[in-house]
C-alpha positions as CSV (number, residue, x, y, z in Angstrom):
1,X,0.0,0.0,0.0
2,X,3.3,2.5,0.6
3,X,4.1,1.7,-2.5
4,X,1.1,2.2,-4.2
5,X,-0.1,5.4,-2.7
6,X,3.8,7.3,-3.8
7,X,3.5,5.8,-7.6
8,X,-0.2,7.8,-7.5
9,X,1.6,10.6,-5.9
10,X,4.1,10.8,-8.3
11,X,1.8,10.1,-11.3
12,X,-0.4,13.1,-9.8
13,X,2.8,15.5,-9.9
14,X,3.8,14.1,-13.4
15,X,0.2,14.7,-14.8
16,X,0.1,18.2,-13.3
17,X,3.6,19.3,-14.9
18,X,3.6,21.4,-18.3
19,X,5.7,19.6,-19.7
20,X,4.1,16.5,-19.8
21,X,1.2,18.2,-22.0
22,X,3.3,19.9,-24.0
23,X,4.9,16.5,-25.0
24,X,2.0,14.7,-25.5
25,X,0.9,17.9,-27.7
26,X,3.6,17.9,-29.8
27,X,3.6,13.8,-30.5
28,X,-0.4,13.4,-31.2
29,X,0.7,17.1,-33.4
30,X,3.7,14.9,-35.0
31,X,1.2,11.8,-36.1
32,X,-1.0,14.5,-37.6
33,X,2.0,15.7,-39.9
34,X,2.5,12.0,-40.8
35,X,-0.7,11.8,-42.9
36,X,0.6,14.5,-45.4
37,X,3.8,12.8,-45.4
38,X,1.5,9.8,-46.8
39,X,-0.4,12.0,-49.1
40,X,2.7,13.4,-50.3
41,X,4.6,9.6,-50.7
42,X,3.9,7.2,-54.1
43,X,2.9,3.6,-52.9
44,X,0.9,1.6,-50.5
45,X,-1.2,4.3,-48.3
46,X,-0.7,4.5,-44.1
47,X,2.5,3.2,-44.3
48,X,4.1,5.8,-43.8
49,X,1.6,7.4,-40.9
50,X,2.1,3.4,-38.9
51,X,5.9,4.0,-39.3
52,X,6.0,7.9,-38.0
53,X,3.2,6.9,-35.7
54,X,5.7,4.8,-34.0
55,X,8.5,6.5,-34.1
56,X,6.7,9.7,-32.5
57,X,5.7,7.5,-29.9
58,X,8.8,6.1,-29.3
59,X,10.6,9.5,-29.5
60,X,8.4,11.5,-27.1
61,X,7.9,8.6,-24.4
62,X,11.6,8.6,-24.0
63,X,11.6,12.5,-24.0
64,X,8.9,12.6,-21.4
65,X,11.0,9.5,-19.1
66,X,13.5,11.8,-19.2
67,X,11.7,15.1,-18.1
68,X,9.8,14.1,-15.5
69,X,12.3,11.0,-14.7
70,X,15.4,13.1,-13.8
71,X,14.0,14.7,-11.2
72,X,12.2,12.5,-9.0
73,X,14.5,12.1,-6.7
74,X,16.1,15.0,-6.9
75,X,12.9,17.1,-6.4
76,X,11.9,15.5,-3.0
77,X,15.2,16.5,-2.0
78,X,15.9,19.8,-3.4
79,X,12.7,20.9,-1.6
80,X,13.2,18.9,1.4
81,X,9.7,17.0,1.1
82,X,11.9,13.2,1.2
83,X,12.5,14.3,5.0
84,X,8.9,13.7,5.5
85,X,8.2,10.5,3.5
86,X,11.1,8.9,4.9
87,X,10.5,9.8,8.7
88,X,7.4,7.8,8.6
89,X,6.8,4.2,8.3
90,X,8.3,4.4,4.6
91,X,11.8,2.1,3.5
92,X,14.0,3.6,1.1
93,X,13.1,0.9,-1.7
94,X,9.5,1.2,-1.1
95,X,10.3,4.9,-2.0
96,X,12.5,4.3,-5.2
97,X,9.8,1.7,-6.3
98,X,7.2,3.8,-5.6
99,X,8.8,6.7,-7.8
100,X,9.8,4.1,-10.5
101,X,5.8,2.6,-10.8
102,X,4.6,6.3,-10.8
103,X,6.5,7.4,-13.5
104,X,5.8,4.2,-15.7
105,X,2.0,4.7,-14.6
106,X,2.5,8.3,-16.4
107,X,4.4,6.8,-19.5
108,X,1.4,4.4,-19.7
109,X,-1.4,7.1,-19.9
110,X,1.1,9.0,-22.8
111,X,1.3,6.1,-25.0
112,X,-2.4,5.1,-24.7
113,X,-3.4,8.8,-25.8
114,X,-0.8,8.7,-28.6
115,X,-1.7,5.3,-29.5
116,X,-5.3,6.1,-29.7
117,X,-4.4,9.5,-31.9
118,X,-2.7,7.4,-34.5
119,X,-5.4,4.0,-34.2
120,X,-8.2,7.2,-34.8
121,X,-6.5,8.7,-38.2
122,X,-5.3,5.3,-39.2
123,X,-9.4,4.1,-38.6
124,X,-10.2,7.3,-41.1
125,X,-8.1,5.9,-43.5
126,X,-8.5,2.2,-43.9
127,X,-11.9,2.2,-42.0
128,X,-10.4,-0.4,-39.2
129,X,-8.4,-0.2,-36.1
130,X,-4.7,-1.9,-37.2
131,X,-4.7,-3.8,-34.0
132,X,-1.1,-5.4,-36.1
133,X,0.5,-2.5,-33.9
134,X,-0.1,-3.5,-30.5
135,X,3.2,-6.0,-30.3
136,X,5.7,-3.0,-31.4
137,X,3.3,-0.8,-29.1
138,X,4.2,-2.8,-26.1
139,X,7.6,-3.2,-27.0
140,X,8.0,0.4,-27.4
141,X,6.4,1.0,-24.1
142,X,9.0,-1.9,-22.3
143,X,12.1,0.3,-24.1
144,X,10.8,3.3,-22.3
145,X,10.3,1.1,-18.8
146,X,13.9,0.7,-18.8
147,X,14.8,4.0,-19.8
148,X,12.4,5.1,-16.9
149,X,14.7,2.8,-15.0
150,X,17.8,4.7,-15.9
151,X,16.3,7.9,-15.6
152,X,15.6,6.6,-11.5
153,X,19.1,5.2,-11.3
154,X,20.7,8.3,-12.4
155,X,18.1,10.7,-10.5
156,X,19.3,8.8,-7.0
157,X,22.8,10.3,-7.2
158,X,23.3,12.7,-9.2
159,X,22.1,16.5,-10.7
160,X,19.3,16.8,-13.3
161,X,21.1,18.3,-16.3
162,X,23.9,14.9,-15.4
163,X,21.4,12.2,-14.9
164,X,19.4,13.7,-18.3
165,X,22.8,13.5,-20.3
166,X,23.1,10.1,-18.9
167,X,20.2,8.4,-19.8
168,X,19.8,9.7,-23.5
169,X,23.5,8.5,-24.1
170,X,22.0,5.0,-22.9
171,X,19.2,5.7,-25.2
172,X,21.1,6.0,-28.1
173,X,24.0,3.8,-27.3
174,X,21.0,0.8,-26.5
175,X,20.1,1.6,-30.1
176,X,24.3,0.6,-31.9
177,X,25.0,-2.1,-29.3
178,X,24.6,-4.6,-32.0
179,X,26.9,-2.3,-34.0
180,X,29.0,-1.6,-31.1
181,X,29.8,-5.7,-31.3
182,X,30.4,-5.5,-34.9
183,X,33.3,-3.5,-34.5
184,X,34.7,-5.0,-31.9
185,X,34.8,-8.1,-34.1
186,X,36.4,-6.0,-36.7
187,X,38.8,-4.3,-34.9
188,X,42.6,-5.4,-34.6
189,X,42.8,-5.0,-30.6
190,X,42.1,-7.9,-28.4
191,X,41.2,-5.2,-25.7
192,X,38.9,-3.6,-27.7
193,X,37.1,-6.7,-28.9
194,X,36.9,-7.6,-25.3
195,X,35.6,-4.1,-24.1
196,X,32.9,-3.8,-26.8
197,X,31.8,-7.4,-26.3
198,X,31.1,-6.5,-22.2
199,X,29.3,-3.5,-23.6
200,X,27.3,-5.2,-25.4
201,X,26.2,-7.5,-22.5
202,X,26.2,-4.4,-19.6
203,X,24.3,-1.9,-21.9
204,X,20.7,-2.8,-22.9
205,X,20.2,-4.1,-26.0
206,X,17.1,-1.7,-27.1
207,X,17.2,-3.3,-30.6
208,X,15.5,-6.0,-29.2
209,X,12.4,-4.2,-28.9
210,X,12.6,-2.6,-32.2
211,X,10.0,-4.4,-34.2
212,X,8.5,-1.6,-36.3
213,X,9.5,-2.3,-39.0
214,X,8.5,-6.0,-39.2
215,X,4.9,-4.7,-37.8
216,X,4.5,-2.0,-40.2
217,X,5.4,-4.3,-43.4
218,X,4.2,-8.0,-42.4
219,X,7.5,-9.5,-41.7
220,X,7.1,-12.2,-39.8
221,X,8.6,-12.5,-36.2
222,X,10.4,-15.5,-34.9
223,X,8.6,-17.5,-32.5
224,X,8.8,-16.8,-29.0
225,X,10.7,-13.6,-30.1
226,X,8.2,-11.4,-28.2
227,X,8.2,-13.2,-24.7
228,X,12.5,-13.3,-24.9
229,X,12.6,-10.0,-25.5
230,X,10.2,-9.3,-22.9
231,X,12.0,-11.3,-20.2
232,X,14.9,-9.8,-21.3
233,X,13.4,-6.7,-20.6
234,X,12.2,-7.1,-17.2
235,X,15.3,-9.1,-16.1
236,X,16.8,-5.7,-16.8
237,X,14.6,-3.0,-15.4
238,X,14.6,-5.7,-12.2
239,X,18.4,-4.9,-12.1
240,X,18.7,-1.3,-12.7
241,X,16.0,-1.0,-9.7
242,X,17.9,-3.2,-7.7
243,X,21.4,-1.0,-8.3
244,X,18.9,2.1,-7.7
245,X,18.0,1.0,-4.4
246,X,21.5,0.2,-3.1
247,X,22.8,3.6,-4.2
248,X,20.0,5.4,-2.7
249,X,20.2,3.4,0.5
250,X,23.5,3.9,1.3
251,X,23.4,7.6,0.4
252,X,24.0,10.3,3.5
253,X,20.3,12.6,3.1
254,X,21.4,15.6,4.6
């Protein structure tokens, strides 16, 4: 119930800051702009508005885990308000779960609105809802989990503007690992094939959840390939939280 009561805490401060709307604005605004992109391309219509769809999705969930995630710790402590949580009945983990759950509670409502923007102009257009989309949907919205994640991680020990610089690198790093590996293999070095290979096992693989394009053009998955990379997934988030609340526990709040 501790838990519980600060992730609908947290989701009420996240709902109530600007620039959560502003995001979610600009995203359903960016969906909208992929229908003339369609109009305006020469082959099989809504192709193009599934793919942008997406990729605004994608783009703006991770902007918003970023916003909003960055500060959550640093907030309560900044304005002194963690002093009261933790001096009742409330553990430290209990808080840095709590946070975690409110944040991806926030990140849910986001890509349900966005989702429903582009299912509503993609119903216009081929007079049925492309339910096809929900598996990269929900692999979309597991990438953004553990960004969330590292947005917490980050947020327990260090500034905003560090902890925000942080967790896009990870972004777009988890996005190369698998060309990361590549070069590793390539390269002459036995310490750097070594060092890229334990990158490519310590940083997440975000690839992994990168089905878009296999949604948007019928390619077919491999089987099982959804509940892998979902295990994969939480196996991961499950760790970052873990390292979160060991930091955060042993940190001097002063």
């Amino acid at each position: 119930m501790k838990i519980i009561a600060l992730a609908i805490n947290t989701f009420r401060e996240a709902i109530r800051d600007k620039v959560l709307y502003s995001l979610i604005f600009f995203a359903v605004l960016m969906i909208g702009i992929s229908v003339i992109l369609d109009n305006l391309t020469i082959g099989e219509p809504t192709k193009i508005i599934k793919d942008f769809g997406l990729a605004s999705i994608e783009i703006f969930g991770v902007l918003i885990a970023i916003f909003v995630g960055i500060g959550l710790v640093y907030k309560e402590m900044e304005h002194k308000t963690i002093y009261n949580i933790l001096s009742k009945p409330v553990h430290r983990y209990q808080f840095i779960i709590g946070k975690y759950f409110g944040l991806v509670l926030t990140l849910l409502v986001e890509v349900v609105t966005m989702s429903i923007a582009l299912f509503a102009i993609l119903y216009f257009y081929e007079g049925k809802i492309s339910f096809t989309l929900l598996p990269a949907i929900g692999m979309i919205f597991l990438a953004l989990m553990i960004i969330t994640a590292f947005a917490l991680l980050f947020s327990s020990f260090s500034t905003p503007i560090l902890s925000g610089l942080f967790t896009l690198s990870f972004f777009i790093i988890g996005h190369l690992t698998p060309d990361l590996l590549e070069l590793g293999k390539k390269a002459e070095s036995q310490s750097l094939h070594y060092l890229t290979k334990v990158l490519y096992y310590v940083i997440p693989n975000l690839e992994y959840f990168n089905i878009k394009g296999q949604v948007v053009y019928h390619a077919p998955l491999k089987e099982g390939y959804l509940y892998l990379a979902s295990l994969y997934g939480i196996l991961y988030i499950s760790a970052i939280l873990l390292i979160s609340i060991v930091i955060f526990q042993r940190r001097d709040i002063k």
